[in-house]
N, C-alpha and C positions, 0 to 999 in steps of 0.2 A: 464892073467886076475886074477888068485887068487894072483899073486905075488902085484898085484893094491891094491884088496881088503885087503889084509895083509897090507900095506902100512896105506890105512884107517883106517884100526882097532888100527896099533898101535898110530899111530897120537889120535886119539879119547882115549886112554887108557892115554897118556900124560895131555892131555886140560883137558875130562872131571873131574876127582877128583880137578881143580883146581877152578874147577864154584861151588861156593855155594851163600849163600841169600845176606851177603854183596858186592860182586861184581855183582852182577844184581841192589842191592838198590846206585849203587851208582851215585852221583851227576851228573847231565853231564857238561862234562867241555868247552861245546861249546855256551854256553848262560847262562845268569841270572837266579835264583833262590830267592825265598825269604831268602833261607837257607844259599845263599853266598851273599845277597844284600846289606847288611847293614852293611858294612865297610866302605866306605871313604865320604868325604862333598858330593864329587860330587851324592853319593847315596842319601845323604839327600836333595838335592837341588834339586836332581830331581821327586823321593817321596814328596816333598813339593810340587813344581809345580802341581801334579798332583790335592794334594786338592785348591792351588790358583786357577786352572782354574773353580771353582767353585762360582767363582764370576761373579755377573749374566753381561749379556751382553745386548744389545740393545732388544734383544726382550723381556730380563726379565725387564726392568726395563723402557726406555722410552714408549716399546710399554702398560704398565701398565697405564699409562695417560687415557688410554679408561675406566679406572674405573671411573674417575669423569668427570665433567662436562666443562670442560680445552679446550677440543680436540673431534671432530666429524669425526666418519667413516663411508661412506655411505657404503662398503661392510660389512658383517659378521666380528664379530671378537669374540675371546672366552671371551679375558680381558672387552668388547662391552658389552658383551649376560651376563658375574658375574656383572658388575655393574649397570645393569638395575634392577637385582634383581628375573628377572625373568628366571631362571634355575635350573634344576635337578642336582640331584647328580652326575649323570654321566657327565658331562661336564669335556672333557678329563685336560681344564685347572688345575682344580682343582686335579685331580690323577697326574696330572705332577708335582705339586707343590710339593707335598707329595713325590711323588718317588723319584725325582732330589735332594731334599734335603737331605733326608736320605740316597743316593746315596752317595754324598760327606760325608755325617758326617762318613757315614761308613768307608770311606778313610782317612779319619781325625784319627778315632781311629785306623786301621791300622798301620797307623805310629805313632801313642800314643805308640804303644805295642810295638813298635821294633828302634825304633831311638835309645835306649840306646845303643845297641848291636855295634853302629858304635865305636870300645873303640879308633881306629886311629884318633878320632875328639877330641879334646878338650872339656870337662864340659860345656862348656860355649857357644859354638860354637853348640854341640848339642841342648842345650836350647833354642839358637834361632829361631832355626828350629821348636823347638816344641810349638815355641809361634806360631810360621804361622798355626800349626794344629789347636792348639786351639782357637784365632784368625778366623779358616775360620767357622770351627762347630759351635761357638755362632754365627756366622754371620749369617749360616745358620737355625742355631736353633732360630732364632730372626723371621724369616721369617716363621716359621711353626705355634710358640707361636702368633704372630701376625692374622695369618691365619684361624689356627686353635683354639690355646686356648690352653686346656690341651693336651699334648701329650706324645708318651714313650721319657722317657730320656733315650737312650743309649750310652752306655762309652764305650763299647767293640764291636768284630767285630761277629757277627753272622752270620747265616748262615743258608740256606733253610732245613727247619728241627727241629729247634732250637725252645726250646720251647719259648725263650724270644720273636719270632717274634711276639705271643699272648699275649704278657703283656700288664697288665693294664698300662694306661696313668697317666703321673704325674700333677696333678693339675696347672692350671696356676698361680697361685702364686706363689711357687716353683719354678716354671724353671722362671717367672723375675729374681726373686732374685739369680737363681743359674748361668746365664745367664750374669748378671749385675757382678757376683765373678769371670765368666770367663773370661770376657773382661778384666778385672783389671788383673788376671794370665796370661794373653796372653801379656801386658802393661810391666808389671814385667821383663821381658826375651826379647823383641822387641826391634830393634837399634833405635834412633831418627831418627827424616825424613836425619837428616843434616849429618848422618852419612851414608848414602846407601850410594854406590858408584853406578857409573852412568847406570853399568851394572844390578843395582839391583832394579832400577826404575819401579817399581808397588809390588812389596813385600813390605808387612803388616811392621808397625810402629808403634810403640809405641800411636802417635797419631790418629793413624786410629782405633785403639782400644778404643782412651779414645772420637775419636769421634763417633762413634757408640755407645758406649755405653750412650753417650749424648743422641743419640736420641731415644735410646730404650727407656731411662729412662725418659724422656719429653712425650712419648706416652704413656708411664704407668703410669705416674701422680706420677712419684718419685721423686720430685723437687729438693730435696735439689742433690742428686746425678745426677742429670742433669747438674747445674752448676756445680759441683766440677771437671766434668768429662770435661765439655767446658772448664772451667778454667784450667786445665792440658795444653789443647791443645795451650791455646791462652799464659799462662806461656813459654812455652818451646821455641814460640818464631820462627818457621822458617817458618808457613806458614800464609800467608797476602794476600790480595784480589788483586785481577787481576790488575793491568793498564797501558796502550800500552801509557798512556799521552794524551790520546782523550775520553771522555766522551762520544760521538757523536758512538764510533766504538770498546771502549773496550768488553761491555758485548758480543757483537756479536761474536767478533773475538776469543772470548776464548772457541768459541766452535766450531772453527775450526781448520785444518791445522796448523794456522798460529801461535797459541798457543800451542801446541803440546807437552805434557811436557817433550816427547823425544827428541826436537830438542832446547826448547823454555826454558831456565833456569827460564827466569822472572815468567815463569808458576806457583807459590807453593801455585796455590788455590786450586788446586785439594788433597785431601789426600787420595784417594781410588779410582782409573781409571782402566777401562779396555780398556787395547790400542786396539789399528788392527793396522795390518802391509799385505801389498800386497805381501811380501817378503818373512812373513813366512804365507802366504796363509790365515790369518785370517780378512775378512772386512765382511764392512755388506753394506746396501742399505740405509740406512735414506735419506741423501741427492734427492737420485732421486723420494722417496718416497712422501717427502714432494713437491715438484716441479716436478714431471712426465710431461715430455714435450706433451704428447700424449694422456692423457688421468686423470682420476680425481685425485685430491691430495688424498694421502691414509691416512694425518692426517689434519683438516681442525682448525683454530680456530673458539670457537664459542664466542657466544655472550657475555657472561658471563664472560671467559676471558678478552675479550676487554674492558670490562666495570669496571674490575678490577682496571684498572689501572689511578693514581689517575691523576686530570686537576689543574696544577696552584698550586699544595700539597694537594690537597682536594677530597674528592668523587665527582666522576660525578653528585650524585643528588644533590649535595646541588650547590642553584643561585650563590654561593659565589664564585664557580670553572668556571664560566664564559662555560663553557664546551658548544661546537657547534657541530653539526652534517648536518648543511646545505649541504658540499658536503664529497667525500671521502676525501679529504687531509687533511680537516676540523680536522677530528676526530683525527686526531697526534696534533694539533698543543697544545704547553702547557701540552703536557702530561709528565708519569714518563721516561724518557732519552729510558728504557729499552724496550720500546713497540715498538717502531720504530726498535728496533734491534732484537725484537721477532716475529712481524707479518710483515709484507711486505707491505711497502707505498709504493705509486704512487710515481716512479721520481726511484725509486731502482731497483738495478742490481736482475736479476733474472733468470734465466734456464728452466722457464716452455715455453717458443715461442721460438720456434727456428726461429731464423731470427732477432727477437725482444729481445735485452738484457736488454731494459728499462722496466718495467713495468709499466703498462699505467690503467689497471682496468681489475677487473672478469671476468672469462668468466665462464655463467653457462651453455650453449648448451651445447649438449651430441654429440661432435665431438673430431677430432682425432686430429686437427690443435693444439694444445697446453693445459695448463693446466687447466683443471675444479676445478671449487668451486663449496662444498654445502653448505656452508655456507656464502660466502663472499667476505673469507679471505684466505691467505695462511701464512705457514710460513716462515720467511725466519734463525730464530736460529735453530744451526745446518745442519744447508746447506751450503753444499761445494762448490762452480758453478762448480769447473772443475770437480765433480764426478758426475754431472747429467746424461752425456749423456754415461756414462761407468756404465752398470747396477751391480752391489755388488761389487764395485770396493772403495769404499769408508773406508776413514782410520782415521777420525775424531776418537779420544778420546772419550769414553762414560764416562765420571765422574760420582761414583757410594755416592761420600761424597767431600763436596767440604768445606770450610772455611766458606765462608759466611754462609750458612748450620749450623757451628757451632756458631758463634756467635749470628744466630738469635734464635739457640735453647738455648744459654745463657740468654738474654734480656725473655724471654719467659718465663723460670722456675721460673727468679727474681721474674718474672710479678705476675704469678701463685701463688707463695709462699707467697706474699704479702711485699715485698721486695720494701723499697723507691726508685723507678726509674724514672728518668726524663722521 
């Protein structure tokens, strides 16, 4: 027994003089670190990914339609209960808006701090990378200015504790204009659309930069940089308005499956998409939403909508639009091409009746035999048929910035600015 414990003792007299502070501090070498991250592309492209996936999805951004008068939901909704007008400050929408955002900018500046450190990347190859951070934080800092007004501008990464979490906000003025230099910074350092390669298919562009920033700057009443910025877009030349060759089924189809810009080259209306993919586990629900075979549509058009849209080139009020309403088929007939491919006529294919793939008229009873309206009307843009009856199974394209988007925020600033336009 003591010959054991001698044994021990000298074993421990070898090891322990050999343990001191840097062999306890040191790295582990069986996983990632920030300390050893930030060497190769592959570090930065995946650091980048982290802040792209900050771009909003289906529920940031269609289900926002509930703010105006477009779309009717007969259940609760948060985007519903902010554009009524009538709500508290605690309406969780609102803290989310605010946390998610600052969420990602926090990760934007993240990799602001540390992408240099990759020295295995070329000058230039880092840079582009750091156009996707700054690229995604005005993106997102568009959406807070927007929401909020003045808020903190933060550049760096903070941390619970820190006294900057309590800083004053930056005036809204300020962050347009600093907002409006970023997108141009981010413009600067981005590939052209025509250069991604095929694997790189939703990372930020040069164009996606100078189209956002069109429309930041058309909602702030910054005219002349409104066009300049549309004009970038439409100069460079690679992205053009949707068309399958059919007027009757383009606008529809571009916002399904069938235009996919993953599958669909002719695609290059989109310039800011958030794909889904079943493959890598990311879809959402719209399709079965809008057409729920069982029960009531969860976005309905309303009236307002429908009356939108013009008869014969003209508004519906004026005698001169000939405009009928005597039955439902009535009210398509003469209108603008896109309405029939946005709400749902009688005679079209649809997924709310199972059994019944034509659609024939409303149904407002409160039963379980197919799809309910409160309004009327259903939609059928954005609906997929074959995703109806497979509940979040759906992999439609959410287009977050789209071409025509920019052009019409061109004609618009002209307008604005006082610019001679036909």
């Amino acid at each position: 027994m003591k010959t054991k414990y001698l044994a021990i003792l000298l074993c421990a007299a070898f090891v322990l003089p050999g343990c001191n502070d840097s062999f306890l501090d040191r790295i582990p070498l069986d996983e990632l670190t920030d300390e050893t991250y930030w060497e190769t592309e592959e570090h930065l492209i995946l650091a980048s990914n982290a802040c792209i996936n900050y771009l909003r999805g289906k529920s940031r951004s269609v289900d926002m339609e509930f703010l105006g008068d477009n779309v009717f939901r007969e259940r609760s909704s948060e985007y519903k209960t902010l554009g009524s007008g009538n709500f508290t400050s605690d309406l969780s929408i609102i803290n989310s808006e605010w946390t998610t955002d600052y969420d990602g900018i926090r990760r934007c500046n993240h990799f602001l701090e540390n992408y240099e450190r990759a020295q295995k990347v070329s000058a230039s190859v880092r840079e582009r990378y750091a156009g996707e951070a700054i690229f995604i934080r005005a993106y997102l800092y568009s959406y807070l200015v927007n929401c909020f007004g003045d808020v903190p501008r933060v550049t760096n990464t903070i941390d619970v504790g820190d006294d900057e979490l309590y800083g004053s906000r930056t005036d809204k003025e300020t962050m347009i204009e600093w907002i409006l230099d970023e997108f141009d910074r981010a413009a600067a350092v981005l590939p052209y659309a025509k250069d991604l390669k095929d694997s790189e298919l939703g990372r930020p562009t040069k164009e996606a930069a100078w189209a956002f920033s069109s429309r930041f700057a058309l909602y702030h009443e910054r005219w002349d940089k409104a066009v300049s910025s549309a004009e970038e877009v439409m100069t460079a030349g690679f992205h053009k308005l949707y068309d399958n060759g059919n007027p009757e089924t383009t606008y529809n189809e571009l916002f399904t499956l069938a235009a996919n810009p993953v599958t669909n080259k002719n695609n290059r209306e989109f310039i800011v998409t958030r794909l889904y993919s079943e493959e890598a586990n990311q879809t959402h629900n719209l399709s079965r939403e809008l057409q729920v075979p069982n029960e009531e549509a969860r976005y309905a058009p309303t009236r307002s909508l429908m009356d939108a849209y013009l008869c014969n080139g003209l508004p519906i009020t004026l005698p001169a639009s000939r405009y009928r309403e005597n039955t439902h088929e009535a009210i398509f007939n003469n209108r603008d091409p896109r309405m029939a491919q946005t709400i749902l006529k009688p005679g079209a294919k649809w997924g709310g009746y199972p059994g019944k793939t034509t659609y024939e008229q409303p149904k407002f009873s409160n039963s379980a035999t197919s799809c309910r309206t409160t309004t009327g009307w259903y939609f059928t843009k954005f609906v997929e048929l074959s995703a109806i009856s497979r509940y979040n199974k759906d992999q439609n394209a959410i287009p977050l910035m789209r071409y025509a988007e920019v052009l019409l925020n061109w004609i618009e600033a002209k307008e604005m600015r006082g610019d001679a336009i036909t």
